[in-house]
C-alpha positions, 0 to 999 in steps of 0.5 A: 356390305361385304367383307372389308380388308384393308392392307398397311404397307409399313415404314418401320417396326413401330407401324403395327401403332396405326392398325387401331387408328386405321380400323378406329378411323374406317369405322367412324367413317362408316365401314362395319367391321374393317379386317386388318392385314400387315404383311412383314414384307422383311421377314422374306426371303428375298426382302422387296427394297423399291416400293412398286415391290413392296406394293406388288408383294404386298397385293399379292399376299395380301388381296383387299379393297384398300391399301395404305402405305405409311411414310413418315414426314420427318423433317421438313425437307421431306414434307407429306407433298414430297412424300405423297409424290414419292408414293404415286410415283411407285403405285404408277410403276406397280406392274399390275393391270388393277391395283385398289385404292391406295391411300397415303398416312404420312403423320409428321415426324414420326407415327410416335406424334399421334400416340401423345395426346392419351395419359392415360393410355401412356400410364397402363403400358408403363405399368402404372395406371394410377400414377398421378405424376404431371406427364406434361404431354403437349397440347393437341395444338403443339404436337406437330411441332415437335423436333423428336416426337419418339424422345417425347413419348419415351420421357412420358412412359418413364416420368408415368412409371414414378412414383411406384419406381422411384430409384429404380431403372424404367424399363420401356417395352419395345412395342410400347407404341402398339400398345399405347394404341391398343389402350385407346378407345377414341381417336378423335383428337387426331383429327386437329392435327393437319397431317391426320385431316389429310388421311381422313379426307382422302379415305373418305373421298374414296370410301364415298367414290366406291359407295362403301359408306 
């Protein structure tokens, strides 16, 4: 198989997270060696604002076989069906005669919920790899159901960090989510979660549909 690019359209500074889950998730679906691309569309002059920009934008800096754009689900007024709809509806207003696949990654809440389930990920980052403190990270089954899965994360990082800072301020790196993502090796609890099912179902149909895997 020919080189394979895939491009991920991000929803905030933290997206940087789903580059390991993406590429971890193609290759276990069958693609050799999935090349990423993230363009920081914010870092232009004249930033795109709509989405059918940024998708264009995107396109144009950043050519490949898939394109995944990340929108979070984060409350339950704006459900992944809300959120998937608001995305076909600007790939239909793209003004461009052939656009890839574009595939939807909408983890409820918030991407910092597909980053609660690996201690000892949690435990490297924060600097404290053999700490034995009891993180209480939620049960696989559970993590969707959490109000404020960010607040969740960053209390794991800081009860990790003891005891070797005990009494001493916990200082939480910015990009901690990437690097909690870097950490891990296997995402495969992520498929229990119905908001990850989702993802792999439509990559795979697609993936299958252009006879890449």
């Amino acid at each position: 198989m020919k080189d394979f690019k895939f491009t991920l359209i991000a929803d905030g500074r933290t997206d940087d997270a789903l580059i390991p889950i993406l590429t971890w998730l193609l290759i276990n679906l069958g693609v050799n060696t999935p090349e990423p691309q993230l363009p920081i569309l914010g870092n232009l002059r004249t930033p795109p604002k709509k989405l059918q920009d940024k998708i264009a934008i995107a396109l144009d800096l950043f050519p490949c076989d898939i394109l995944f754009i990340h929108r979070d689900a984060e409350s339950d007024e704006t459900p992944i069906k809300t959120r998937t709809k608001e995305i076909r509806k600007a790939e239909k207003l793209v003004k461009r005669k052939l656009l890839p696949p574009i595939v939807c990654v909408i983890p409820i809440k918030m991407i910092e919920s597909w980053l609660l389930f690996n201690e000892d990920a949690i435990r490297k980052v924060i600097g404290n790899p053999s700490g034995i403190k009891d993180l209480s990270l939620p049960k696989i089954s559970e993590i969707e159901k959490i109000v404020d899965p960010k607040r969740r994360l960053e209390e794991s990082l800081i009860n990790a960090s003891f005891p070797s800072r005990r009494g001493k301020k916990v200082n939480i790196p910015s990009n901690y989510c990437v690097r909690i993502a870097e950490e891990i090796d296997d995402f495969e609890p992520l498929r229990n979660l119905s908001a990850f099912r989702e993802l792999e179902k439509e990559l795979k149909n697609i993936l299958i549909l252009h006879q890449w895997i």
